[in-house]
Backbone of each chain as ProteinMPNN parsed JSONL, in Angstrom:
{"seq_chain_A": "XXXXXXXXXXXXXXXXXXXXXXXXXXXXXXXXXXXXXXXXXXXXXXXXXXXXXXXXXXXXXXXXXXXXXXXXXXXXXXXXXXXXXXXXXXXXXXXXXXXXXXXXXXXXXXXXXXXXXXXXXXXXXXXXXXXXXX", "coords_chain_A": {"N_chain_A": [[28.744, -8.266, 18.218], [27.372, -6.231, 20.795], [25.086, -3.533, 19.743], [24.243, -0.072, 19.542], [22.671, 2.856, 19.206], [24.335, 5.85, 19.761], [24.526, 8.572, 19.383], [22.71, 11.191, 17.943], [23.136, 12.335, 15.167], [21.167, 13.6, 13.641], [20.967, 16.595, 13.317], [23.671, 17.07, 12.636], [23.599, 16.551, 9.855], [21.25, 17.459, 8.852], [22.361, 20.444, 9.045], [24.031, 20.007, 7.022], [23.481, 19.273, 4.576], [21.993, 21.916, 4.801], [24.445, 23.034, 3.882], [24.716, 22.396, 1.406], [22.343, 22.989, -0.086], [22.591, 25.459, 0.088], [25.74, 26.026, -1.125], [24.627, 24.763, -4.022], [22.432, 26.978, -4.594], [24.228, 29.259, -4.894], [26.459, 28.589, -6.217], [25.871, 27.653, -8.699], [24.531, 29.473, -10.396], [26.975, 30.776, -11.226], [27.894, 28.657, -12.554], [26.704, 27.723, -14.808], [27.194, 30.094, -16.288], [29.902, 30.158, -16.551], [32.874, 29.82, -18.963], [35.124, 28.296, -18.849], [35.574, 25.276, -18.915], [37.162, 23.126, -16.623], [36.71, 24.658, -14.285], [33.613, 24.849, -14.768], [33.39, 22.201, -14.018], [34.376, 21.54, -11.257], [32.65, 23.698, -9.619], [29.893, 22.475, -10.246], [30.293, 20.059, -9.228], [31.158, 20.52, -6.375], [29.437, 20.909, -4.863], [28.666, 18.404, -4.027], [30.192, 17.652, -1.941], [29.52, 18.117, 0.977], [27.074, 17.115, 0.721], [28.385, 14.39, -0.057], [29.59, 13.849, 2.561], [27.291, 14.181, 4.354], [25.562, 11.629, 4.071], [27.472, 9.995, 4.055], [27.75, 9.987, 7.274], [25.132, 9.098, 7.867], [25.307, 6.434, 7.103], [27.34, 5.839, 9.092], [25.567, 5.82, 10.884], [23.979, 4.234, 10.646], [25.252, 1.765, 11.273], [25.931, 1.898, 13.573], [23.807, 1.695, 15.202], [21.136, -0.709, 17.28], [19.85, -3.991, 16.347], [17.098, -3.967, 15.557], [16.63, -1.754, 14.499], [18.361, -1.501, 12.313], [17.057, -3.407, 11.218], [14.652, -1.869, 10.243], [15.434, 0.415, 9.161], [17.226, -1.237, 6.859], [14.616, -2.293, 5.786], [13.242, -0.197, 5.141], [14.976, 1.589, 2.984], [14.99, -0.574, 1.159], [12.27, -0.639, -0.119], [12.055, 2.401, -0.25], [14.203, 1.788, -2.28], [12.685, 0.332, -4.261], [10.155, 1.842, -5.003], [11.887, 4.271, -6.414], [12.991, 2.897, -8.288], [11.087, 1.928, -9.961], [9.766, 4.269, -10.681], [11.767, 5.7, -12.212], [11.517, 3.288, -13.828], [9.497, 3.379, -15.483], [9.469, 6.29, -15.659], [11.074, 6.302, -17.978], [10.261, 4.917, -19.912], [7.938, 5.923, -20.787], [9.286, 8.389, -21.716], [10.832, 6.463, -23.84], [8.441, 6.006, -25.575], [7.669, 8.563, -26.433], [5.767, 10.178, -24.975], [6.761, 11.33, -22.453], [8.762, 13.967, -21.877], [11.79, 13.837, -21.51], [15.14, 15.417, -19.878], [18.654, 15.577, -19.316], [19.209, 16.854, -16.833], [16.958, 15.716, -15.637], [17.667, 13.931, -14.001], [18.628, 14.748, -11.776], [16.616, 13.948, -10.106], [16.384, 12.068, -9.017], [17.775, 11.52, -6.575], [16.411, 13.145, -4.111], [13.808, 11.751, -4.519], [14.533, 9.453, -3.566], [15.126, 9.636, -1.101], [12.496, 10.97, 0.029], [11.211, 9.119, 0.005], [12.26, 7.134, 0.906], [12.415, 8.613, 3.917], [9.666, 8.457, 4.547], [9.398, 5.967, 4.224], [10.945, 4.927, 6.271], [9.274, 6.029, 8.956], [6.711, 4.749, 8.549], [7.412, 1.872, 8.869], [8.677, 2.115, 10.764], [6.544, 2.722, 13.087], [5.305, 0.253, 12.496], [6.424, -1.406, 14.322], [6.522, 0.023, 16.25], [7.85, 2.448, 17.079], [8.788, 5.617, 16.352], [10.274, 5.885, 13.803], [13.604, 5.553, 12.666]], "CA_chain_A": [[29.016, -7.115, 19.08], [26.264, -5.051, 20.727], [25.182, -1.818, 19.044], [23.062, 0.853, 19.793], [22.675, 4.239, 18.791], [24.647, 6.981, 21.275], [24.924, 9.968, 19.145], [21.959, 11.77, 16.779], [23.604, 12.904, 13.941], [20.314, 14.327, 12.518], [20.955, 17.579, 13.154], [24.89, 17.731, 11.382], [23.133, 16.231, 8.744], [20.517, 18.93, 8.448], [23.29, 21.339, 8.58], [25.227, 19.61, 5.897], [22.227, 19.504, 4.07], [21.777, 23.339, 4.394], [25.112, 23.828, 3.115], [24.522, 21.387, 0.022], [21.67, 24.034, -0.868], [23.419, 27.146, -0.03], [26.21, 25.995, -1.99], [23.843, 25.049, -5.062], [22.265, 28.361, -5.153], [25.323, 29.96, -4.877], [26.889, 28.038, -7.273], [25.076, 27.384, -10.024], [24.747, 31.057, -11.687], [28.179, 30.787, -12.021], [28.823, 27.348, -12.68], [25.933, 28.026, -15.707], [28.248, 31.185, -17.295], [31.42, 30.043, -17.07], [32.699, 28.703, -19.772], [35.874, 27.172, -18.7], [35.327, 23.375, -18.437], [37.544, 22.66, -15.572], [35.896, 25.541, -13.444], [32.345, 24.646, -14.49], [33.406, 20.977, -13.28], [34.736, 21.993, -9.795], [31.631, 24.503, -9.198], [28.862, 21.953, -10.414], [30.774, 19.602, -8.005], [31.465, 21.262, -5.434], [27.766, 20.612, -3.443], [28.661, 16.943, -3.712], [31.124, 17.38, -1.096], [28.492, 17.983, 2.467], [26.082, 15.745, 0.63], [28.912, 12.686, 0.578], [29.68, 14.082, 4.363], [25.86, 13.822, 5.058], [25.451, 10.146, 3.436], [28.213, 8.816, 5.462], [26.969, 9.917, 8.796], [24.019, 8.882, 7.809], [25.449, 5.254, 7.149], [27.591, 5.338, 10.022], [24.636, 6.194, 12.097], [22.967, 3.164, 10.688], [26.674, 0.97, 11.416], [26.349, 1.929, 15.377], [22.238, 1.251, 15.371], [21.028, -1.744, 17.487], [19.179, -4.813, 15.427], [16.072, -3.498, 15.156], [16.787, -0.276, 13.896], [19.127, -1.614, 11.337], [16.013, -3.741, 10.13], [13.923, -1.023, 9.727], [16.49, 1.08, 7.84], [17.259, -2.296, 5.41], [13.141, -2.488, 5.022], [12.895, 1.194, 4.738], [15.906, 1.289, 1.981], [14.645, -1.433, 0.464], [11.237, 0.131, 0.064], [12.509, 3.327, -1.014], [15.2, 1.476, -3.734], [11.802, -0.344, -5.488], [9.852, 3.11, -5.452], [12.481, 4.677, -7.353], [13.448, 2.189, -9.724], [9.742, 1.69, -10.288], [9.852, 5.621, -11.232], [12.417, 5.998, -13.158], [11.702, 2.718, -15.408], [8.023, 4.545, -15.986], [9.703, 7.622, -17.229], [11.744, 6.004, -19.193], [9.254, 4.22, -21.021], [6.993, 7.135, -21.396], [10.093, 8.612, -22.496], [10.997, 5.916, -24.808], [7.481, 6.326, -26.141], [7.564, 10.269, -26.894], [4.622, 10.686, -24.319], [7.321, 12.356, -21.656], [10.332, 14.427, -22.719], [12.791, 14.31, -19.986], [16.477, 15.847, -20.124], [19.825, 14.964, -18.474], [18.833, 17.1, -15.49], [15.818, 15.653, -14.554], [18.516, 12.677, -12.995], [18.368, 15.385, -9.966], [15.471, 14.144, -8.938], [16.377, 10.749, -8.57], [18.232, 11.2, -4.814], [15.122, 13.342, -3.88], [12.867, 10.902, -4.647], [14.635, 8.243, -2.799], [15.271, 10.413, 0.135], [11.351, 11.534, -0.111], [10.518, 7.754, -0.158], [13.053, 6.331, 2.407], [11.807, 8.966, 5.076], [8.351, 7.961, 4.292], [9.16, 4.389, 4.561], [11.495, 4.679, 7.781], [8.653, 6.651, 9.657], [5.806, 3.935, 8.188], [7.63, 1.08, 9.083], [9.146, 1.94, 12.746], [5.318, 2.79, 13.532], [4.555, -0.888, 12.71], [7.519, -1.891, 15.356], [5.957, 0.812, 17.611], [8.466, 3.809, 17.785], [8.468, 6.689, 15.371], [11.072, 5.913, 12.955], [15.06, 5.814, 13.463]], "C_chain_A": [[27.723, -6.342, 19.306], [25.948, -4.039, 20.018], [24.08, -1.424, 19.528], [23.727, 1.86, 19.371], [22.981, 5.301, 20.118], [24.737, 7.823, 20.336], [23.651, 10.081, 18.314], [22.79, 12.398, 16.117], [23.253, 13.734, 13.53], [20.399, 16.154, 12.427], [22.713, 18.201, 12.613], [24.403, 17.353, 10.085], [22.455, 17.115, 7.917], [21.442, 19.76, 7.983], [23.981, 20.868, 7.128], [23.922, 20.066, 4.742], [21.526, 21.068, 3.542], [22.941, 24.017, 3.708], [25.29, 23.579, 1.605], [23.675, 22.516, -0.761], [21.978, 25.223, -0.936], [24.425, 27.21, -1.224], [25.487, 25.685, -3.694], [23.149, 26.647, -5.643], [23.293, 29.346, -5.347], [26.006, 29.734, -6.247], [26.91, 28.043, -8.767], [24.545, 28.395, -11.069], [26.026, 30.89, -12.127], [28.796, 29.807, -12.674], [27.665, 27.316, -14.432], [26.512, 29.214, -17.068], [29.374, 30.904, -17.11], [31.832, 29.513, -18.213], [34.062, 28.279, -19.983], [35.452, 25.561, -18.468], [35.576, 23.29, -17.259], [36.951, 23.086, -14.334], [35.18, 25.267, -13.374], [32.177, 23.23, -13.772], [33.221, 21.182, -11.718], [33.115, 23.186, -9.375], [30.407, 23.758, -9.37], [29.346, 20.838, -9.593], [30.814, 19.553, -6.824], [30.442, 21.235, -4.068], [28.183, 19.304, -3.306], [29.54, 16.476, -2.463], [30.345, 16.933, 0.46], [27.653, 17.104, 2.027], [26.472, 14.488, 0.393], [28.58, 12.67, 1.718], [28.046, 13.195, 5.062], [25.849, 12.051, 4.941], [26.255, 9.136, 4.036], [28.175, 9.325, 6.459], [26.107, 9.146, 8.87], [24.448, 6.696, 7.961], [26.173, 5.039, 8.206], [26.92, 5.039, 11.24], [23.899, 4.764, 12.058], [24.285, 1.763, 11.196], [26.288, 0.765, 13.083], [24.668, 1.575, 16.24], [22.088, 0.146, 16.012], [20.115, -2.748, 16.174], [18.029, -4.434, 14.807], [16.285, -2.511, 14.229], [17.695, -0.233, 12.737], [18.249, -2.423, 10.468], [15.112, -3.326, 9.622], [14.824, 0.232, 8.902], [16.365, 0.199, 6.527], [15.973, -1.848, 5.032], [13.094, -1.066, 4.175], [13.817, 1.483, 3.276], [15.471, 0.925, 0.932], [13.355, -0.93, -0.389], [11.192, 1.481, -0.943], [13.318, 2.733, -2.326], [13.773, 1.204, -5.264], [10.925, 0.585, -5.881], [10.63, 3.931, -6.788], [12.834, 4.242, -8.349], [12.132, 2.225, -9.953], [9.334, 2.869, -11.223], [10.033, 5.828, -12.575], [12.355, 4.896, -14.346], [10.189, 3.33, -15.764], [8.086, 5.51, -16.779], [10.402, 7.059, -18.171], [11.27, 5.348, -19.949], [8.237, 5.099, -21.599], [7.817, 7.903, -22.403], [10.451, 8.263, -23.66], [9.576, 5.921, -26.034], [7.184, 7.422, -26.758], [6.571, 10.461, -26.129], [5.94, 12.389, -23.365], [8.699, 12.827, -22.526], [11.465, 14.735, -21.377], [14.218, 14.552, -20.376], [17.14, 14.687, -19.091], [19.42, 15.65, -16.677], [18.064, 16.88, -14.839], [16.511, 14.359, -13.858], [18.308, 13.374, -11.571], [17.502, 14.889, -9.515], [15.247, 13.039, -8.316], [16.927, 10.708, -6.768], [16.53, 12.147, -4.095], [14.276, 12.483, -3.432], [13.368, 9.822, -3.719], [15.062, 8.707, -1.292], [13.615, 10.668, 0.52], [10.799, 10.272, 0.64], [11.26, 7.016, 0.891], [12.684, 6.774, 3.77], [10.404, 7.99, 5.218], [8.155, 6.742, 5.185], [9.482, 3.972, 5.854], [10.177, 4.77, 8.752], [7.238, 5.296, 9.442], [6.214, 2.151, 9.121], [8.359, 0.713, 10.507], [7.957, 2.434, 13.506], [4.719, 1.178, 13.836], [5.786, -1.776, 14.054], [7.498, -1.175, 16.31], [7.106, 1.71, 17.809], [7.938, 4.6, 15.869], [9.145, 6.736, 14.066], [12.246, 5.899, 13.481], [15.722, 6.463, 12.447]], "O_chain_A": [[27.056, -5.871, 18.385], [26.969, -3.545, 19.539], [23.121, -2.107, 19.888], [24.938, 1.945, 19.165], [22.263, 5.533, 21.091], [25.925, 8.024, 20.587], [23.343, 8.985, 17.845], [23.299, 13.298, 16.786], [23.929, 14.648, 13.057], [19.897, 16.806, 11.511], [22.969, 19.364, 12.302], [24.909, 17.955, 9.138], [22.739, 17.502, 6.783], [21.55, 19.963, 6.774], [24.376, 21.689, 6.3], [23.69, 21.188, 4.292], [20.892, 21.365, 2.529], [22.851, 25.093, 3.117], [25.841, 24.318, 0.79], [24.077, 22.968, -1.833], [21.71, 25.993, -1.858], [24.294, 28.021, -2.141], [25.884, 26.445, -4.577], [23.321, 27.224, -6.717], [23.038, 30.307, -6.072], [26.071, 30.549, -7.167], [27.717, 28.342, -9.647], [24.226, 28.186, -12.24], [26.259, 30.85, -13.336], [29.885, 29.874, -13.245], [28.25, 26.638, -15.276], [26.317, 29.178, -18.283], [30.111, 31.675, -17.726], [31.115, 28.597, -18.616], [34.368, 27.894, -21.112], [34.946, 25.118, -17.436], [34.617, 23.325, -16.488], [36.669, 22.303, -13.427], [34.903, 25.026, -12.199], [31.187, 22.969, -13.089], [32.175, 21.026, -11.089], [32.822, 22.899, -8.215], [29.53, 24.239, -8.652], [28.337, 20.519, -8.966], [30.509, 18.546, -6.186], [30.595, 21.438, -2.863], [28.026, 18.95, -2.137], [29.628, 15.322, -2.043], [30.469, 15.837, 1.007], [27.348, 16.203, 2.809], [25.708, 13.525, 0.456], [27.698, 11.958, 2.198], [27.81, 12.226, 5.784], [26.188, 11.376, 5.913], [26.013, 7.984, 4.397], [29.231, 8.889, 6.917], [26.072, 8.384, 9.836], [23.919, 5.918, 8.754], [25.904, 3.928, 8.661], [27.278, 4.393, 12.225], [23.369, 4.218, 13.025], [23.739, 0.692, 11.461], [26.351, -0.306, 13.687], [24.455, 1.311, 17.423], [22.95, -0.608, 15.559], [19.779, -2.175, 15.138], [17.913, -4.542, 13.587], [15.988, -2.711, 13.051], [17.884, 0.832, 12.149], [18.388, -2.377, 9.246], [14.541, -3.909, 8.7], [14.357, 0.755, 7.89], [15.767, 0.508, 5.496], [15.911, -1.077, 4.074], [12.955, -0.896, 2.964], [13.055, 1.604, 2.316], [15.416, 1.591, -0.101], [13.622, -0.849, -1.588], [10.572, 1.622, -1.997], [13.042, 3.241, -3.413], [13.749, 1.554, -6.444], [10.639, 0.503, -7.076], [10.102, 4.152, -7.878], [13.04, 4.934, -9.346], [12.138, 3.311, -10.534], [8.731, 2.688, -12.28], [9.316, 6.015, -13.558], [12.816, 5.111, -15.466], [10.266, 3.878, -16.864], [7.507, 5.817, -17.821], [10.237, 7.462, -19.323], [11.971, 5.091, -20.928], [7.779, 4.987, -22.737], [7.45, 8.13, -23.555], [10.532, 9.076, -24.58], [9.798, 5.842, -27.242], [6.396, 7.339, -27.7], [6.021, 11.395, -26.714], [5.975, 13.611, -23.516], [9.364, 12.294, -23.415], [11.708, 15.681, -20.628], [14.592, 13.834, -21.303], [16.741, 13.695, -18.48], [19.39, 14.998, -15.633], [17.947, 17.35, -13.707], [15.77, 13.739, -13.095], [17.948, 12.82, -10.532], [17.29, 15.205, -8.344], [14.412, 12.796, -7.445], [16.459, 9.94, -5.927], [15.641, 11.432, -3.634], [13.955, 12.351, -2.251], [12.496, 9.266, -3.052], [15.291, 7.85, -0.438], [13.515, 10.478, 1.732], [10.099, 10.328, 1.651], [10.66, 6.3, 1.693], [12.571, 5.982, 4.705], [10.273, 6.99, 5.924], [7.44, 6.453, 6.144], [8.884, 3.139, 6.534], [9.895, 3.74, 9.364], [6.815, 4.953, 10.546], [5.419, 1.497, 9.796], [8.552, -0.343, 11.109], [8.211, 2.636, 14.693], [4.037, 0.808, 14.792], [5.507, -2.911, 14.439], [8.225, -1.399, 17.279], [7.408, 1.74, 19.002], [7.256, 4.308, 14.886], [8.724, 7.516, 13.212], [12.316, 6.168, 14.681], [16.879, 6.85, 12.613]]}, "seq_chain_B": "XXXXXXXXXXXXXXXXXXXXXXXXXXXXXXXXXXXXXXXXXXXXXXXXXXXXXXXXXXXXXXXXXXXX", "coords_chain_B": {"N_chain_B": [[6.426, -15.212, 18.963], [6.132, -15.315, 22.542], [7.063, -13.697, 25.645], [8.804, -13.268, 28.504], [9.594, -10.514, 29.543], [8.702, -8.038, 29.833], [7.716, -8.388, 32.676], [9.492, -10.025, 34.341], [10.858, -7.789, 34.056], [9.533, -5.666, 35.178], [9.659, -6.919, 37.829], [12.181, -5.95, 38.592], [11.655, -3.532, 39.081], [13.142, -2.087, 37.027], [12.842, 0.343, 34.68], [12.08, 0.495, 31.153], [14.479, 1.661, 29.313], [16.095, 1.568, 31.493], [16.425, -1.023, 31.421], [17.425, -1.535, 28.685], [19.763, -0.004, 28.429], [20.868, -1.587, 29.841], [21.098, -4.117, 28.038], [22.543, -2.894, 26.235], [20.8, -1.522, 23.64], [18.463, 0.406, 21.759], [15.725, 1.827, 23.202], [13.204, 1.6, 21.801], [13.498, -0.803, 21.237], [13.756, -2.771, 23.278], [11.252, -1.985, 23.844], [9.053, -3.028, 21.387], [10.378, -5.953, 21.291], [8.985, -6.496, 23.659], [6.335, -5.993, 23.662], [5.811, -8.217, 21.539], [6.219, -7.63, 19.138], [8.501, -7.339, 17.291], [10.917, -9.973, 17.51], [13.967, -11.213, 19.325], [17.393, -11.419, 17.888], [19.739, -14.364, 18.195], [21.764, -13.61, 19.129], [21.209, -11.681, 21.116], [19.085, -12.541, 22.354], [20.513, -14.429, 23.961], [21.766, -12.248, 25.751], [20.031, -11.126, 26.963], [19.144, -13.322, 28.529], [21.433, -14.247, 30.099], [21.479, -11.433, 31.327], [19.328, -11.915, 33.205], [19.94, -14.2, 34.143], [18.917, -16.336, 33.471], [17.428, -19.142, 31.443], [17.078, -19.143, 28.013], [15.08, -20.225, 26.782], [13.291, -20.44, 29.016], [12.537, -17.497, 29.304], [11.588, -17.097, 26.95], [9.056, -17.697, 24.64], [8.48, -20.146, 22.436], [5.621, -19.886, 19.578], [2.897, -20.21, 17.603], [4.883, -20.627, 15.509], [6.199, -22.568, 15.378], [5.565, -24.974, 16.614], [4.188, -25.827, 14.452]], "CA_chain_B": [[7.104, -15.569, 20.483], [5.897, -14.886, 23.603], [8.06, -13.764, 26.151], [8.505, -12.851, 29.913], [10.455, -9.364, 29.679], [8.225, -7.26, 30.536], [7.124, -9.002, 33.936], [11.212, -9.548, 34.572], [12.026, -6.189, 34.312], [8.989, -5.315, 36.177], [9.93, -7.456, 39.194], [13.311, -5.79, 39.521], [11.771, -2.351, 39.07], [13.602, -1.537, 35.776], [11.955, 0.988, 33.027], [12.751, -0.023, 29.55], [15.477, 2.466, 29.406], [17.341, 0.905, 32.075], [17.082, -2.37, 30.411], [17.703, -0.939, 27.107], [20.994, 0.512, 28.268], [22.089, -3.074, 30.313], [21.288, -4.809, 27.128], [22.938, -2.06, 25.048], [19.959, -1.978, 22.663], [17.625, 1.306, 21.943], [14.489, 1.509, 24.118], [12.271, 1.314, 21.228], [13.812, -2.263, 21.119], [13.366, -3.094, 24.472], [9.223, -2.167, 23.646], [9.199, -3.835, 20.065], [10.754, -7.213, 22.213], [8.049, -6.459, 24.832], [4.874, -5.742, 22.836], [5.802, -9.3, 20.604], [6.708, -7.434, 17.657], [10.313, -7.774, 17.068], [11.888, -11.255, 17.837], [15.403, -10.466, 19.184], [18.276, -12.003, 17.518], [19.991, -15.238, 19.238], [22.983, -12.386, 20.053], [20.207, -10.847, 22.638], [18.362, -13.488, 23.378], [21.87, -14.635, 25.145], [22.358, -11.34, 26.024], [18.853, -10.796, 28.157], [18.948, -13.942, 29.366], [22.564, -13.899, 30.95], [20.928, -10.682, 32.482], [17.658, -11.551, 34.231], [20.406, -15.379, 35.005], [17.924, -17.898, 33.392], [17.931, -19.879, 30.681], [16.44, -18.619, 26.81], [13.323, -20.964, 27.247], [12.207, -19.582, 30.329], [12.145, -16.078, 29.056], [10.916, -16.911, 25.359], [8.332, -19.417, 24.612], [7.941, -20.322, 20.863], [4.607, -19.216, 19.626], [2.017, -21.247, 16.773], [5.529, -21.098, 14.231], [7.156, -24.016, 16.245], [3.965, -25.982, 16.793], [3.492, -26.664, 13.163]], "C_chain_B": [[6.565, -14.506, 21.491], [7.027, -14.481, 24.21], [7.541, -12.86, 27.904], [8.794, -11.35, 30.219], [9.928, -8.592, 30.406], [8.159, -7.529, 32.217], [8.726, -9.129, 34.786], [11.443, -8.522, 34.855], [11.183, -5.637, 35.368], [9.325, -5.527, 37.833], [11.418, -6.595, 39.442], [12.777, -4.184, 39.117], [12.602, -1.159, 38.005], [12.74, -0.695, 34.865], [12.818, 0.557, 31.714], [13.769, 0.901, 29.265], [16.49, 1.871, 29.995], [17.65, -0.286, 31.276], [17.76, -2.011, 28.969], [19.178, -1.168, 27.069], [21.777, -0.5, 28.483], [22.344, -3.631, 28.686], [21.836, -4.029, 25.689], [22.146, -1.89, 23.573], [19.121, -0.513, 23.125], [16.141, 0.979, 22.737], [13.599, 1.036, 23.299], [12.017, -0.291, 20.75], [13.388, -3.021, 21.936], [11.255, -3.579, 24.518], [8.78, -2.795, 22.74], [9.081, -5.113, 20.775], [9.05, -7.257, 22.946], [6.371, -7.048, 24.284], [4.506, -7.368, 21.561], [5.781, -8.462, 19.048], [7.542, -7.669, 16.94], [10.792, -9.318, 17.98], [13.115, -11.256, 18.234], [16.277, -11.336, 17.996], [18.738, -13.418, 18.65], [21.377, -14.51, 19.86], [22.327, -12.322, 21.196], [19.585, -11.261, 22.742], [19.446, -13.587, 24.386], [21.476, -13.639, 25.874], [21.049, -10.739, 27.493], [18.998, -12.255, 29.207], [19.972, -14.364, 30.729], [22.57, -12.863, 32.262], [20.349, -11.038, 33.435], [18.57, -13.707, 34.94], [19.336, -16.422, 34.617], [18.381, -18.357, 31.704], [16.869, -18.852, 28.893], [14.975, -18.753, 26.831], [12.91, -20.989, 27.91], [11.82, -18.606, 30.247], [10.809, -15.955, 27.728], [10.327, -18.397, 25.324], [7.637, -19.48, 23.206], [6.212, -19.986, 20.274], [3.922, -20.392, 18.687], [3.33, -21.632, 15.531], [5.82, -22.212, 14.573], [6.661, -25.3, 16.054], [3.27, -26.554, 15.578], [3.773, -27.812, 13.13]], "O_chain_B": [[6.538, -13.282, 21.369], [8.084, -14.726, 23.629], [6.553, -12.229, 28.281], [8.204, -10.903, 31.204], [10.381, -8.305, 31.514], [8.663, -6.661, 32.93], [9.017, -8.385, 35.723], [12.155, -8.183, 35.8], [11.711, -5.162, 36.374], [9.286, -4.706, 38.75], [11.796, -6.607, 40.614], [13.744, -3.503, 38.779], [12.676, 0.067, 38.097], [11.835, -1.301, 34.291], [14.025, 0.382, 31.546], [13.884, 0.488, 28.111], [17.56, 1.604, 29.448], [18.681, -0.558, 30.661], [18.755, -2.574, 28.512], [19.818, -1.922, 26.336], [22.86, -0.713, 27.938], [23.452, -3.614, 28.148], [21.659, -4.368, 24.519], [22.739, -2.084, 22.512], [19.012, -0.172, 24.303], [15.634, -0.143, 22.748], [12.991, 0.05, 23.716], [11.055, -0.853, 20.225], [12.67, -3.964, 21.603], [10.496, -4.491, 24.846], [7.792, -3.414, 23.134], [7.946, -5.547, 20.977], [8.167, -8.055, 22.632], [5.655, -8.032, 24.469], [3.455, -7.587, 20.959], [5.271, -8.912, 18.023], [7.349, -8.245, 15.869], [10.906, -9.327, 19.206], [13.779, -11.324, 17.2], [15.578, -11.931, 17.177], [18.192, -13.522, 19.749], [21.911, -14.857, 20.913], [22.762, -12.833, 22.228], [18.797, -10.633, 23.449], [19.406, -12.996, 25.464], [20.743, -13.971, 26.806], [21.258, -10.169, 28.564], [18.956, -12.2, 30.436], [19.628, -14.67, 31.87], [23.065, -12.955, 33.386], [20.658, -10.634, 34.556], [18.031, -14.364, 35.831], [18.949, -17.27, 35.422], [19.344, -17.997, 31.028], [16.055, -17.954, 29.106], [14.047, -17.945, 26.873], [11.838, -21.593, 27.872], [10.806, -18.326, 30.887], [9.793, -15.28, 27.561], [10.69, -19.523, 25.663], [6.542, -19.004, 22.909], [5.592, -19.829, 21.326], [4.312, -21.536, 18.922], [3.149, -22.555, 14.736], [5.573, -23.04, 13.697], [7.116, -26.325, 15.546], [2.313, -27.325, 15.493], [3.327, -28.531, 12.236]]}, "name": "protein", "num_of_chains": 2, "seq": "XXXXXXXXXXXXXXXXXXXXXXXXXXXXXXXXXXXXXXXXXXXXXXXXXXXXXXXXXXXXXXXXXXXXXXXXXXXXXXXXXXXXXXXXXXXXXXXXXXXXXXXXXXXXXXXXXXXXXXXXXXXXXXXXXXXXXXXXXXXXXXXXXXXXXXXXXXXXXXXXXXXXXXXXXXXXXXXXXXXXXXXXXXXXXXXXXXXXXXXXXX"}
């Protein structure tokens, strides 16, 4: 079946995106003093909701993409996946070593990083296919 | 792979846009195709060549991989 790309997304995404951090700052004083369980669940939660939303736009956007643009996503993906694993087995060996001391929360930084590294790669790799990225 | 596209689309006065949209494929595809960067698929090979009414191997002409 043909595909191409008819809609930009990127800007509900953004939005979603701004409410992912609104809700975090918002959040997270209270989700830090509560000290019900069930509450602090649902409030430390609670951002994960616009940043599924975002994540599947984002994949449907890549679903309705023509060929190209779905092989520079895979590369880009791809790209970004071996960055991050590359990362995270680093700290965790520094870790396992006692050089680094890393907690449970430094996991946040794992979508970051592969968000950081997937732009990167999109924008790198739809240059060598001559547009700007998709 | 070489290919004729550009020179095709030229003769009927098309911008890569228009073709883009016949062949339901983003423009940057259309220029990718054009420029010999991107290879289409054998989906849109069909799919251009059904357009412009010729055959695959009149449009696209294998390059040094073939020739080994």
């Amino acid at each position: 079946m043909p595909r191409t790309r008819r809609t930009d997304p990127r800007h509900r995404v953004m939005l979603l995106m701004c409410v992912f951090v609104g809700l975090m700052f918002f959040l997270w004083p209270h989700a830090r003093t509560t000290t019900s369980m069930p509450l602090k669940t649902v409030l430390v939660l609670l951002p994960i909701v616009p940043m599924g939303t975002a994540l599947w736009l984002i994949a449907m956007d890549i679903v309705r993409s023509d060929e190209l643009q779905q092989r520079v996503h895979l590369i880009a993906m791809s790209i970004a996946s071996g960055i991050t694993a590359a990362a995270t087995f680093i700290a965790g060996f520094l870790c396992a070593a006692g050089v680094l001391v890393l907690g449970g929360d430094d996991l946040m930084f794992v979508l970051p990083l592969i968000s950081v590294s997937y732009a990167a790669s999109n924008l790198v790799v739809g240059r060598r296919y001559g547009s700007a990225g998709c | 792979m070489k290919n004729r596209l550009r020179e095709l689309r030229d003769k009927r006065a098309w911008s890569q846009g228009d073709l883009a949209e016949q062949l339901e494929v983003s423009r940057q595809t259309v220029n990718a195709i054009e420029t010999g960067k991107y290879d289409p698929s054998l989906p849109l090979a069909f799919r251009i060549a059904r357009l412009f009414r010729m055959t695959i191997e009149s449009i696209f002409e294998p390059g040094r991989d073939l020739n080994r």
